[in-house]
C-alpha positions in Angstrom: -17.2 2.0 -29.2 -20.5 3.4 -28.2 -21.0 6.7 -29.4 -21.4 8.1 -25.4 -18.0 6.9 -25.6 -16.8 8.5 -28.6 -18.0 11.5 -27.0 -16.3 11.2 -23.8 -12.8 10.5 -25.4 -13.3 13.6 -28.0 -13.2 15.4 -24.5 -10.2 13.6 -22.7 -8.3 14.0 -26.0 -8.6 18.2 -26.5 -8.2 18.1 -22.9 -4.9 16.0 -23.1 -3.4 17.5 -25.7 -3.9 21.3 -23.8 -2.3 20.3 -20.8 0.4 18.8 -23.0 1.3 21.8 -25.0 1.5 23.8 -21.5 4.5 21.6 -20.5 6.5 20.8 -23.8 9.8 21.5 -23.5 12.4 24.0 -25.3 13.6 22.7 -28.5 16.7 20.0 -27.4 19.8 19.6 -29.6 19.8 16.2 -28.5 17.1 13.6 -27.0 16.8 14.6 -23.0 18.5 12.0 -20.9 16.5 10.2 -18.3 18.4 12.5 -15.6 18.0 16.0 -17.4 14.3 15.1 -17.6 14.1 14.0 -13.4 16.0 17.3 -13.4 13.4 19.3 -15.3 10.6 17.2 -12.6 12.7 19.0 -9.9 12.2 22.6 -11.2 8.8 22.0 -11.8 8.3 21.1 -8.7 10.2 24.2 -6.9 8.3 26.2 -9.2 4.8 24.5 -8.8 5.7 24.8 -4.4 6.3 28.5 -4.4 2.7 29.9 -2.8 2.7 26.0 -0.5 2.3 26.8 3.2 3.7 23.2 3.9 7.1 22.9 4.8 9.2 21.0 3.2 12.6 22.2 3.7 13.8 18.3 5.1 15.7 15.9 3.0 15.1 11.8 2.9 18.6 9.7 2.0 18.7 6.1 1.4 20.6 4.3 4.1 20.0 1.5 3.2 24.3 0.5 3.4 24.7 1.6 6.8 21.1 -0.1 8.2 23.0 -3.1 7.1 19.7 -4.7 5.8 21.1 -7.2 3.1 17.4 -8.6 1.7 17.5 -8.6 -1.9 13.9 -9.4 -3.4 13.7 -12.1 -6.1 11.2 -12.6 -8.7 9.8 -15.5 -10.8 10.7 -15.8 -14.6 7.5 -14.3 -15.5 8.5 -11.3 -14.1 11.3 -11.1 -15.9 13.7 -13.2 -18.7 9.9 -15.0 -19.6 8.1 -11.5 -18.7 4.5 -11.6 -20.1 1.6 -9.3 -18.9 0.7 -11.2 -15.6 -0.1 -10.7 -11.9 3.5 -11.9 -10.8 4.6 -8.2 -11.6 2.8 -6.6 -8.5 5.3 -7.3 -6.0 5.5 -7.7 -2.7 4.5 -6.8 1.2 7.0 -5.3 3.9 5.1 -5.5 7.1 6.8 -3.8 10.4 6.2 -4.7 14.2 8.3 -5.1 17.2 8.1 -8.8 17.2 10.6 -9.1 19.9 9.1 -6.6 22.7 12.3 -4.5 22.9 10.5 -1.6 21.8 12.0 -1.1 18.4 10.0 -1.8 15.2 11.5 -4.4 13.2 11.0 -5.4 9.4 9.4 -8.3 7.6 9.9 -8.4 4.0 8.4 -11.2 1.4 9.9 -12.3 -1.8 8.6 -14.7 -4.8 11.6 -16.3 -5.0 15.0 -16.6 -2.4 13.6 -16.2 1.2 11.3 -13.7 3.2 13.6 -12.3 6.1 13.0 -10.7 9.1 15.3 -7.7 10.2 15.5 -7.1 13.7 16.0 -3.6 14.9 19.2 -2.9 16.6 18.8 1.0 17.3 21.0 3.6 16.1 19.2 3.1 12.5 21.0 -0.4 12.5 19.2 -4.0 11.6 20.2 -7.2 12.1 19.3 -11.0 10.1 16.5 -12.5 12.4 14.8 -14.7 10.0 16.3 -17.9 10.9 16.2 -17.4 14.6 12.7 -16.2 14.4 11.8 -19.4 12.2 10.3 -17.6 10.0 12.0 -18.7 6.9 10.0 -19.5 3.1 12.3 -20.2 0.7 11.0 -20.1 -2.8 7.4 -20.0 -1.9 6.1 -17.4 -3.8 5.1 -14.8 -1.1 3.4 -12.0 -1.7 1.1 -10.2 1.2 2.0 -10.1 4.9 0.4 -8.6 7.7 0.7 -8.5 11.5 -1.9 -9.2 14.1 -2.2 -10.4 17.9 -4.6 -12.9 16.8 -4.8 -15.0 19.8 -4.3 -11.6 22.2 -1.2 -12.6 24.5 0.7 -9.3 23.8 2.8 -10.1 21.2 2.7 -9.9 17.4 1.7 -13.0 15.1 2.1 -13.1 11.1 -0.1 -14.3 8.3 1.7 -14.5 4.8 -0.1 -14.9 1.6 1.6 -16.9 -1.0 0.5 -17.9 -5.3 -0.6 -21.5 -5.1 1.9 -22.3 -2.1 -0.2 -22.1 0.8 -1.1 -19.3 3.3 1.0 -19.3 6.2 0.0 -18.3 10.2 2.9 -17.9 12.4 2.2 -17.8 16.2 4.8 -15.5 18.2 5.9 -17.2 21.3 7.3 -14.9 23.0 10.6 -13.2 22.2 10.1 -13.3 18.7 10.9 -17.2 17.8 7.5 -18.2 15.6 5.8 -21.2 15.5 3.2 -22.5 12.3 0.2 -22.7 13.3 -1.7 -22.8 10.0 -2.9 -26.1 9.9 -4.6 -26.1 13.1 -5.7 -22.3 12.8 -7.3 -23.6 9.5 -6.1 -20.6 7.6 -3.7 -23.0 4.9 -5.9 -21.7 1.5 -4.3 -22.4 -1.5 -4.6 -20.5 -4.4 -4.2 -17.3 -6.2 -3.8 -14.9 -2.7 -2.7 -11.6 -2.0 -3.5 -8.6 0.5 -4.9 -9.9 4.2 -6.4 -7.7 6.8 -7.2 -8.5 10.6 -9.9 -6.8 11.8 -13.0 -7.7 14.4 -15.8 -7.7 12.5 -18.4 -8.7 15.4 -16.6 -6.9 18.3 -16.3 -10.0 20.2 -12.4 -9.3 21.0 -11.1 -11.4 18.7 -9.3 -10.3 15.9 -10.8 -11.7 12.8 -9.3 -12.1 8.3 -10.1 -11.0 5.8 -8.2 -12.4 2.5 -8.4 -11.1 -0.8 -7.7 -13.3 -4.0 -7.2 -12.2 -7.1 -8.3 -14.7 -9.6 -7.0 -17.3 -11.4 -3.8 -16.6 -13.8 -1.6 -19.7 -13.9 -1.5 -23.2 -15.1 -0.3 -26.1 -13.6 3.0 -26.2 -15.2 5.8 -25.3 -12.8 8.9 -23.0 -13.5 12.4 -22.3 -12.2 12.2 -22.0 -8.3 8.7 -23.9 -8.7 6.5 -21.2 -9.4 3.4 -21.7 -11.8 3.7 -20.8 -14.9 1.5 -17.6 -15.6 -1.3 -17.9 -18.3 -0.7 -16.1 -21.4 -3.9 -13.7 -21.3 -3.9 -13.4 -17.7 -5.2 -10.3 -17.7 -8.0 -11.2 -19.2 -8.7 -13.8 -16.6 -11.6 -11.1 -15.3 -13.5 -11.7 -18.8 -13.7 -15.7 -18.2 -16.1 -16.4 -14.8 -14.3 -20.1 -14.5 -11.0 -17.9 -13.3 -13.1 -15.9 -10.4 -11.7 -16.9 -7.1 -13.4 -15.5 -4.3 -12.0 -13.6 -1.0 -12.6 -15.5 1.9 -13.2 -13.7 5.4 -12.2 -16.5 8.5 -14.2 -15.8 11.9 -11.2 -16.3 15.1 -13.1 -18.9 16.8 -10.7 -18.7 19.8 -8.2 -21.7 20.9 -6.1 -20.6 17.8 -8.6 -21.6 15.0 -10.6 -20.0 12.5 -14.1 -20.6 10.6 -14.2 -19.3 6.7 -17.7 -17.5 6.7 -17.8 -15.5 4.0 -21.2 -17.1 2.4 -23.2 -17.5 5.8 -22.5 -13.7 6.0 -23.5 -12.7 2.5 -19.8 -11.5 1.6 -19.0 -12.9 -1.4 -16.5 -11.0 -3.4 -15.6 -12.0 -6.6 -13.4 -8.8 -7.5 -9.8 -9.5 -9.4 -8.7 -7.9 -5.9 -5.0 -7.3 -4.5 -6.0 -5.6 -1.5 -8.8 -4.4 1.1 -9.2 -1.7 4.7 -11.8 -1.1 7.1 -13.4 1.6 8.4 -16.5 2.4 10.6 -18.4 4.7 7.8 -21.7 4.7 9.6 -21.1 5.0 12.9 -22.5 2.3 14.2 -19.4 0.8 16.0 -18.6 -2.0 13.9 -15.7 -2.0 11.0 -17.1 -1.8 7.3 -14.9 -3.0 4.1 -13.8 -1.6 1.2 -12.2 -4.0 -1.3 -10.4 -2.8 -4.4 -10.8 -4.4 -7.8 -7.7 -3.9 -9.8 -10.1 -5.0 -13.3 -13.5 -3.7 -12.7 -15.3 -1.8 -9.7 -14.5 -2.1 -6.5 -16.8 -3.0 -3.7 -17.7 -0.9 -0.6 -19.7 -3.7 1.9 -21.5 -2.3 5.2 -21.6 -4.5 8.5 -24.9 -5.3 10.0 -23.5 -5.5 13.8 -21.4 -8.2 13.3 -24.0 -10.9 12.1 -23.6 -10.3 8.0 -22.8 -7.9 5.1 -24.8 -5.8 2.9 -23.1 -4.3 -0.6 -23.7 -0.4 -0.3 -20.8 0.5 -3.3 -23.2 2.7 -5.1 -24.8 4.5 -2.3 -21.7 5.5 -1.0 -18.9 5.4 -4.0 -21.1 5.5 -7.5 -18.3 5.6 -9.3 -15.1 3.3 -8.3 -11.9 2.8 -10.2 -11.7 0.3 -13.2 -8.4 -0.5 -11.8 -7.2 -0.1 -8.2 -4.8 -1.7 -6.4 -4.1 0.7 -2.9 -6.2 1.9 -0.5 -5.9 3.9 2.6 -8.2 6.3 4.8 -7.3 9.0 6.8 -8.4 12.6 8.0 -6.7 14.6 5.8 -8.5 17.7 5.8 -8.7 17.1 10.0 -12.7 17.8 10.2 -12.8 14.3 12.5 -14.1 12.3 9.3 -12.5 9.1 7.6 -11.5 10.2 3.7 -10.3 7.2 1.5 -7.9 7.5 -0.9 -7.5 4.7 -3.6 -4.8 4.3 -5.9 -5.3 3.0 -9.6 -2.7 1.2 -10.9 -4.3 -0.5 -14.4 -5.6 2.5 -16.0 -2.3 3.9 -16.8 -1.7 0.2 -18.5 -2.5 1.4 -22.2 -0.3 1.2 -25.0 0.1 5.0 -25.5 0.6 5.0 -21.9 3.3 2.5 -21.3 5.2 3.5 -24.9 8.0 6.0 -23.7 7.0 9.3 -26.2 4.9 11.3 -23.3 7.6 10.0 -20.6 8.5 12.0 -17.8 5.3 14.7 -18.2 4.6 16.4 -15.1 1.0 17.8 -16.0 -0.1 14.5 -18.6 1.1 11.7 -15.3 -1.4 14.1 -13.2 -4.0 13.9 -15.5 -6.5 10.9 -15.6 -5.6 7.5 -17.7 -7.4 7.7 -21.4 -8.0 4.1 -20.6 -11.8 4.4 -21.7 -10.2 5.3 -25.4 -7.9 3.0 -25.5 -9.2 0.9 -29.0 -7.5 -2.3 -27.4 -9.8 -2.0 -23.9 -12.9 -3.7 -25.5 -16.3 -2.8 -24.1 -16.3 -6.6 -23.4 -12.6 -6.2 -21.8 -14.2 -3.2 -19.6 -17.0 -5.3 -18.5 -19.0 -1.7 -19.1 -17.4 0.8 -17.3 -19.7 4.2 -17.0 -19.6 4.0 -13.5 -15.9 4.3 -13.3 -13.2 6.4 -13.1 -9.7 5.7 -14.8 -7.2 7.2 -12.1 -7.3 7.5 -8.7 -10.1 8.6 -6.4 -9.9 10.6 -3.1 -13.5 10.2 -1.7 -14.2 13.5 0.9 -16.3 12.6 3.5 -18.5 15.0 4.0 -20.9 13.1 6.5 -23.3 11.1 7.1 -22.6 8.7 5.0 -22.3 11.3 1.7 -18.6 11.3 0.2 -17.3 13.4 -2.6 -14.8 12.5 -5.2 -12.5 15.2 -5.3 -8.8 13.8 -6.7 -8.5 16.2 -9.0 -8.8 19.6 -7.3 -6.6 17.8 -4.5 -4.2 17.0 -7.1 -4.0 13.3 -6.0 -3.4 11.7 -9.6 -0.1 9.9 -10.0 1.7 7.4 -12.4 2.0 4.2 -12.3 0.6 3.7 -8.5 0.8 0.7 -6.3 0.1 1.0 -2.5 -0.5 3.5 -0.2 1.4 5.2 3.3 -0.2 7.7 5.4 2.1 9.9 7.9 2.6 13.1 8.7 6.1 13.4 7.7 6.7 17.2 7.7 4.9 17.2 11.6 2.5 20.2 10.7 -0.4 18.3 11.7 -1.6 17.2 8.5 -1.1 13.8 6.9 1.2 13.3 4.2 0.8 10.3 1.5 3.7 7.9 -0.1 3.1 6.4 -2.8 4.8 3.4 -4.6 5.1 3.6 -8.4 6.7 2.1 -11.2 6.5 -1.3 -13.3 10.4 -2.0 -13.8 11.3 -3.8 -16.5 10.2 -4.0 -19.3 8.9 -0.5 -19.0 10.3 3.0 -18.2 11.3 4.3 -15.0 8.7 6.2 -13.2 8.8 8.2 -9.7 7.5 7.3 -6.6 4.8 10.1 -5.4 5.5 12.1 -1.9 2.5 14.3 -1.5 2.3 16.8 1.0 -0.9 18.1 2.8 -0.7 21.8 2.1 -3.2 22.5 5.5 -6.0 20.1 4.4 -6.7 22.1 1.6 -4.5 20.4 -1.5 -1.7 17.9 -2.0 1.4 18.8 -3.7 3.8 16.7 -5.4 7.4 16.8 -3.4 9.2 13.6 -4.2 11.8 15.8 -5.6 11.8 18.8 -3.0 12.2 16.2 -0.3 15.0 13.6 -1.9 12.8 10.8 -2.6 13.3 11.2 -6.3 15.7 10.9 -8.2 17.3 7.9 -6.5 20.7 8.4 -5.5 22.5 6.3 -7.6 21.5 4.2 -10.7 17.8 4.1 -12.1 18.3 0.7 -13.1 19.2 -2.8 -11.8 20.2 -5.8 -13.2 17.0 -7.9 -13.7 18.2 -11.2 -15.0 21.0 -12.7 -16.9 20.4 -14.7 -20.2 23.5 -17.3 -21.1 23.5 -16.5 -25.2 25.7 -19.1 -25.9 23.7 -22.1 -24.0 20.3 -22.0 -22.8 19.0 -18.8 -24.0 20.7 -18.6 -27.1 17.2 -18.4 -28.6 16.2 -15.4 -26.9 15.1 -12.3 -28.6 17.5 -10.1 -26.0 20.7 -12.4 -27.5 20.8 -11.4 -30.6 24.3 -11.2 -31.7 26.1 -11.8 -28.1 27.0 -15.1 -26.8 27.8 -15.7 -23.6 26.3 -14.2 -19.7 24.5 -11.5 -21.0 23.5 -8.9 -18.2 19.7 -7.3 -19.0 18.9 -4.2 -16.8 15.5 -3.0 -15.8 13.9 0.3 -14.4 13.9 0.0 -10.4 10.4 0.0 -9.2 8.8 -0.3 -5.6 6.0 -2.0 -4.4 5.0 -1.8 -0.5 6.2 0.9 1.7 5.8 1.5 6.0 6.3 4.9 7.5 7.5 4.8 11.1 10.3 6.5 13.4 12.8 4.4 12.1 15.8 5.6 14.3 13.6 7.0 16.9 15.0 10.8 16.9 10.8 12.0 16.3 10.2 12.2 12.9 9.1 9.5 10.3 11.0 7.7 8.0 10.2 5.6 4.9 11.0 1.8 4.4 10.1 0.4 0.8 10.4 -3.3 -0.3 11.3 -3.0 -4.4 10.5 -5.6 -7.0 14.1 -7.2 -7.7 15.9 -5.5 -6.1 17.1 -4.3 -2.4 14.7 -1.8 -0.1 15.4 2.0 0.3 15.5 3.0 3.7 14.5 6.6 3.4 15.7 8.1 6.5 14.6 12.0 7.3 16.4 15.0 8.6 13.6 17.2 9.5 14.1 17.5 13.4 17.4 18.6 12.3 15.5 21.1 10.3 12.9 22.5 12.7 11.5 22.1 16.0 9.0 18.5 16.0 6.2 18.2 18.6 4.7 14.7 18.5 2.8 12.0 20.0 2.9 8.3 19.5 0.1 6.4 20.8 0.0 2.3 21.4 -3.0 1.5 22.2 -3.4 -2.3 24.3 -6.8 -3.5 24.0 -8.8 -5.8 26.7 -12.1 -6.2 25.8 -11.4 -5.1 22.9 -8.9 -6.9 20.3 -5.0 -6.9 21.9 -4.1 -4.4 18.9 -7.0 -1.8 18.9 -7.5 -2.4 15.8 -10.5 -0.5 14.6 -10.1 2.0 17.5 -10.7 6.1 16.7 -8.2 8.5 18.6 -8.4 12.2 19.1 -5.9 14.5 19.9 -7.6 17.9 20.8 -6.2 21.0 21.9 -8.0 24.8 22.0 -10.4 24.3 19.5 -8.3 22.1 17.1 -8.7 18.3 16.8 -6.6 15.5 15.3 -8.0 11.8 14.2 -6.8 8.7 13.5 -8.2 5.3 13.0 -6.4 2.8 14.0 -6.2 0.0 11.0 -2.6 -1.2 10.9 -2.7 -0.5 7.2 0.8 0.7 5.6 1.8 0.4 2.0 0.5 -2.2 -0.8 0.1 -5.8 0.7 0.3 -5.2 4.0 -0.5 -4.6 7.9 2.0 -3.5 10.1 1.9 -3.4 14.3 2.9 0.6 14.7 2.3 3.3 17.6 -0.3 6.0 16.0 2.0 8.9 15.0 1.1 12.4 15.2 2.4 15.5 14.7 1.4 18.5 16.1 2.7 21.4 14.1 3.3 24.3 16.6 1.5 22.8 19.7 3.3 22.2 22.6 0.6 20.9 25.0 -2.5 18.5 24.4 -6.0 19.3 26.4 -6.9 15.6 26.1 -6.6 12.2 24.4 -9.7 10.2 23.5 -10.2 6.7 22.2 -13.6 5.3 21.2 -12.6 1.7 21.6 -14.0 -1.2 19.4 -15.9 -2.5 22.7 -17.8 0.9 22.7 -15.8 2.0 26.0 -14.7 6.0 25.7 -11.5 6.7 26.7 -10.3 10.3 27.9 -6.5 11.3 29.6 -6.1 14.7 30.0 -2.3 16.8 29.1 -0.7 13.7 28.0 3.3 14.7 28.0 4.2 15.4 24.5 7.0 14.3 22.7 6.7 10.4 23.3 5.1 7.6 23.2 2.1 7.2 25.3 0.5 3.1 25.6 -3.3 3.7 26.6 -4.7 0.5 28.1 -8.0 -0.2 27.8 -10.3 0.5 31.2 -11.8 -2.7 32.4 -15.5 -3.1 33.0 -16.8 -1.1 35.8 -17.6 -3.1 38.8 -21.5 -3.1 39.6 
């Protein structure tokens, strides 16, 4: 360990072990159960909201048994009775559109194992088993990202699924939601290591273009239950050994259903260990830039040159990056009309002190950042050096032009454990809130997913508990796998002394999550897709609680893409603005078709709605009615 180092881990240390001794608990007669120590997380909390000015006196319940959803989400072997430390464990998408045009928002979830389904919505908070009808069936193939897009612009939503070593699947909707594969012709059937996938129109020329992210070679070519391959046994160290790099491949949308891979002749060639990606238009210019996360070494910001290439600008930009990210959203959070990125880090809190249960549970050390950079087992060859990187999560202000500011800490954006992102305003105050996913599931502890409320752009506080996202009703654990002790795994470490079906439980964990107005009564709910396990459907009470003004906004592109994706709204009304861009992104993994949702805190009339359009069009209706959902079409060319 260099002796800069050394010095820098002296710090983190006498910093830890401070914020440590502010939270340890009373002496205990006994060892704290799991529960009592959620339960002392809820008192925290309560006591950490007192001087909050965001309300959060609504309650979330899983209804999951009366949504009827039946999806259970499998995992290969190396996730589980053969777990070793391998990319397998990072779960899966859940992607969300109305794929029949019936004007409810139905639910696509991906599995490694068993089948991805498709749940149509019914209404009334009810779903319905689509997947067959829909054709959009892949049993045993491994998924893992999904996103949807109207690639080929006829008003109706298509699906690309990413799959480990089984192919990469487009499905074209025609019409009514039945789904027809297309990838062979569209050219998009890359085999190999893939994960996140994100449409967006790179060149503005209406066509909704892909960007795929892989993460790097970490199995062999043996083949295991279910015919998955066999994870390597030093996966994660696949990032140290340049044979394993696998590059992300962006495909130009050619038209006619087909796609051109381009990444080289546009100078994008990204290398990153990398799960996931979003756009954004930093500069101004008009055209979307990309921000790929690296989840083993820094992530890569790269800035469009008007649709004809790509130019790296990470370090003028973001100097320092995550060593190990896996989410990544932006939004306006602080409502000034600029684009702020949040990313999440996932790796970083992947050290042995970390992951060993003796500092479980702690409020102030999970909100503090990883002591990944002194961990002795993270080489300085493992780290790939890593003085331009933070070990947590970053929440990059922008502060415009061009100049962002990491600020997680005074936002009090650090969590535990983090996979993928959700932005929504899910108190209606105007400000967007954040979900995050969390947890690893077995072998490890449980850990919390994050609800973090915008206290009026100023901070974030943690709420999973205030809100009833935490602690799950019901059990913390789940059966993971069963071993049969007296036959085939009588060898096993786990049967030691048993014989026959042995049942071995696991933490429940979540992966992707969508935020949308699940049972349409105005205020957002939460859908996750766990690993192993069945989804929660979080489902809100707040307009029970308060008074909700909204807007939903679908936007229907024509010279621009179908989807508006990389469209800017505002909502503006006396002096006070509110912005979205319009990416699709939602949760770890995925892209999901959604109305813009915003809420409008005590407004009860808009002045105006404007849309800056990918096409460069500007886009202005004045007191749009409130309360609904408004579809803004595109205007046409004027007529010379």
């Amino acid at each position: 360990m260099t002796p800069a180092r050394q010095l820098l881990c002296l710090l983190f240390t006498l910093g830890g072990l401070a914020a440590l001794g502010a939270e340890t608990p009373p002496a205990a007669k006994a060892p704290e159960t799991v529960l009592q120590r959620l339960a002392r997380r809820l008192k925290f909390q309560q006591a950490m909201a007192t001087n909050k000015q965001a309300f959060f006196g609504f309650t979330f319940t899983n209804q999951i048994e009366p949504s009827q959803i039946r999806f259970q989400h499998h995992i290969v072997d190396d996730a589980g009775r053969n777990y070793k430390a391998a990319q397998y464990d990072h779960g899966n998408a859940l992607a969300a559109a109305d794929v029949d045009g019936d004007g409810r928002t139905d639910l696509y979830f991906t599995s490694q194992l068993g089948r991805n389904e498709l749940w149509r919505n019914l209404g009334g908070g009810k779903f319905a088993d689509g997947t067959a009808r829909a054709g959009l069936e892949m049993t045993d193939q491994v998924s893992v990202g999904a996103a949807f897009a109207d690639f080929d612009n006829d008003g109706d939503p298509d699906l690309f699924v990413t799959t480990v070593r089984h192919g990469n699947r487009l499905f074209q909707n025609q019409g009514g939601g039945r789904f027809e594969d297309v990838t062979t012709t569209a050219g998009l059937g890359y085999s190999g290591h893939s994960s996140g996938a994100v449409f967006f129109d790179f060149d503005n020329d209406g066509r909704l273009d892909l960007f795929l992210t892989n993460i790097g070679v970490f199995t062999g070519n043996d083949l295991g239950r279910g015919g998955y391959h066999i994870a390597l046994t030093d996966a994660f160290a696949g990032h140290t050994v340049p044979e394993r790099t696998e590059f992300s491949l962006l495909y130009h949308n050619e038209g006619g259903g087909r796609f051109k891979e381009v990444s080289r002749a546009l100078k994008l060639r990204d290398g990153s260990w990398s799960g996931d990606a979003t756009f954004s238009d930093l500069n101004g210019d008009g055209y979307p830039d990309l921000y790929v996360v690296n989840m083993q070494g820094d992530d890569h910001y790269y800035e469009n040159l008007g649709g004809k290439g790509f130019v790296e600008q990470t370090a003028k930009r973001f100097p320092k990056t995550p060593w190990g990210a896996t989410g990544v959203k932006f939004l306006d959070y602080n409502r000034d009309g600029l684009m702020d990125l949040f990313v999440t880090d996932m790796h970083s809190d992947m050290t042995q002190q970390q992951t060993e249960d003796a500092l479980g549970f702690r409020p102030f050390y999970e909100k503090k950042k990883s002591e990944a950079y002194c961990a002795v087992q993270w080489t300085e060859e493992y780290l790939q050096g890593a003085s331009n990187n933070l070990f947590g999560n970053a929440f990059y202000q922008n502060r415009g032009p061009g100049t962002f500011a990491e600020v997680s800490e005074p936002l009090g954006v650090e969590t535990y454990w983090p996979w993928g992102i959700s932005a929504g305003d899910l108190n209606a105050d105007g400000f967007e809130d954040l979900f995050v996913t969390a947890g690893m599931g077995y072998p490890f502890r449980y850990a919390v997913n994050s609800v973090l409320l915008n206290d009026g752009g100023r901070t974030f506080f943690d709420a999973e508990f205030l809100v009833g996202v935490e602690p799950r009703a019901g059990k913390l654990e789940t059966e993971w796998f069963t071993l049969d002790c007296s036959g085939a795994d009588r060898t096993n470490d786990l049967c030691g002394g048993k014989s026959g079906l042995v049942a071995v439980p696991g933490a429940r964990t979540s992966r992707s999550s969508v935020i949308f107005d699940l049972d349409d009564d105005g205020d957002l709910d939460v859908v996750t897709n766990e690993l192993n396990d069945r989804p929660q459907v979080l489902v809100s009470n707040l307009t029970n609680r308060k008074a909700v003004h909204h807007l939903r906004v679908r936007l229907v592109g024509s010279r621009s893409n179908r989807d508006g994706l990389g469209a800017t709204v505002t909502l503006r009304r006396a002096g006070q603005s509110w912005t979205q861009f319009h990416d699709g992104k939602s949760g770890y993994l995925a892209q999901s078709s959604l109305p813009l949702y915003f809420g409008l805190g005590d407004a009860t009339k808009l002045d105006s709605v404007e849309v800056r359009w990918p096409s460069g069009a500007q886009q202005i209706l004045r007191e749009p009615a409130l309360d609904s959902i408004l579809v803004l079409q595109e205007p046409p060319l004027p007529e010379h």
